[in-house]
SEPA-595939 format. One record per residue (C-alpha): residue in one letter; x, y, z. Coordinates in steps of 0.25 Angstrom, whole numbers, plus 5000, padded with zeros to 4 digits. Example, Ala and Ser with C-alpha at 12.3 -4.5 7.8 and 13.67 -1.06 7.14 Angstrom:
// residues 2
a504949825031
s505549965029
***
This chain:
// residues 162
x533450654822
x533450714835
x534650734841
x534850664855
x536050694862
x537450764855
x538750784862
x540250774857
x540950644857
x542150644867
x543750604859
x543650464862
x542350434856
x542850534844
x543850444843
x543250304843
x542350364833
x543450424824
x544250284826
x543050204822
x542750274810
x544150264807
x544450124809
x542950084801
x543150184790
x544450234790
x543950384791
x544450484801
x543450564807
x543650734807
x543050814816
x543050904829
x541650874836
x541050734836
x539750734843
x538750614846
x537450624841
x536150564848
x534750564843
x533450534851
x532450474837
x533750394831
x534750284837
x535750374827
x537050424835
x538050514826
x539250584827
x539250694823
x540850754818
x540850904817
x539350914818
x539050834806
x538550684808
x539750604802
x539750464812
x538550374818
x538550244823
x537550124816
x537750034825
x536849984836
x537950004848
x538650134841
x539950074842
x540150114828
x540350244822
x540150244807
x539950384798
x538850434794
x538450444778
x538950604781
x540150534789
x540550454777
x540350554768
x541350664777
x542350534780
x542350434768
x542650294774
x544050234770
x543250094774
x541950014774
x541350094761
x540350034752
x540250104738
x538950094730
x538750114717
x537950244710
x536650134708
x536650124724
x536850254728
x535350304727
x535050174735
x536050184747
x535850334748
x534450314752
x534750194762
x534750084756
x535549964760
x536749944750
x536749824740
x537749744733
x537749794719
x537749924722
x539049924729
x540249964722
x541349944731
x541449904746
x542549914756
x542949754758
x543349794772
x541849794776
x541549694785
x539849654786
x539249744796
x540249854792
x539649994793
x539850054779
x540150184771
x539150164757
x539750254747
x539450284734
x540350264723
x540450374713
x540750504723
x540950414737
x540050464745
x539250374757
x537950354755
x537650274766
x538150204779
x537850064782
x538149914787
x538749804776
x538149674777
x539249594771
x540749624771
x541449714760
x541849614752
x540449544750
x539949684746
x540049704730
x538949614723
x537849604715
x536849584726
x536249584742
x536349704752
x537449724760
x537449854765
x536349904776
x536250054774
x536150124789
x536250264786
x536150344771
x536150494765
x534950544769
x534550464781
x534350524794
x535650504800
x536050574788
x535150684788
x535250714804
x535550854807
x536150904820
***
């Protein structure tokens, strides 16, 4: 990915960023240098925090901050986590979209169209980023996909270098 334009974001964009993530994931975000990231081959925006590409926006308009896989990861979510079992993780970790059976426990707070934190369940890590098709409580069951993966480990956005 080829980097487009950068430059630091001013304090009231920092905030609505740091309020967003807060309010959506109940994370407060540490840093001294947030910069916006633009690139010229890929409709990706990041934020980068202290150099290192914790926030991006999935959705169409970037109204929406979310973290990255390396952002969840820094910043655990206190909200909108999915955990998948150890028989998922291999699936999730290379993109796939999450199924019923392999969830182990959901936040019931997520509402359908949710941006969500997958996680896995033995060390907690996030796996993936991506958008819940139902809402938290219709999560857990035995079968139908309900979690559309937008971004994993190893993926572009999380292999981008700066």
């Amino acid at each position: 990915m080829e980097v487009k334009s950068r430059h630091h974001l001013r304090s009231d964009a920092i905030d609505r960023i740091e309020q967003s993530l807060a309010d959506a994931l109940g994370v407060t975000i540490d840093g001294e240098a947030f910069e916006h990231v633009e690139f010229t081959d890929s409709e990706t925006e990041l934020v980068l925090v202290d150099n290192d590409p914790l926030i991006t926006y999935f959705d169409a308009d970037g109204s929406e901050p979310f973290l990255t896989v390396r952002g969840a990861n820094a910043y655990p979510p206190q909200r909108r986590a999915v955990t998948v079992d150890a028989g998922a993780v291999s699936f999730v970790s290379d993109g796939a979209d999450v199924m019923r059976p392999g969830i182990a426990d959901a936040d019931a707070e997520i509402d359908a169209g949710d941006l969500v934190v997958i996680t896995e369940q033995s060390h907690g890590k996030a796996l993936a980023i991506g958008r819940a098709r139902v809402d938290g409580t219709e999560l857990l069951g035995d079968s139908g996909k309900v979690v559309d993966s937008l971004h994993h480990v190893g993926d572009e956005l999380y292999n981008v270098t700066l």
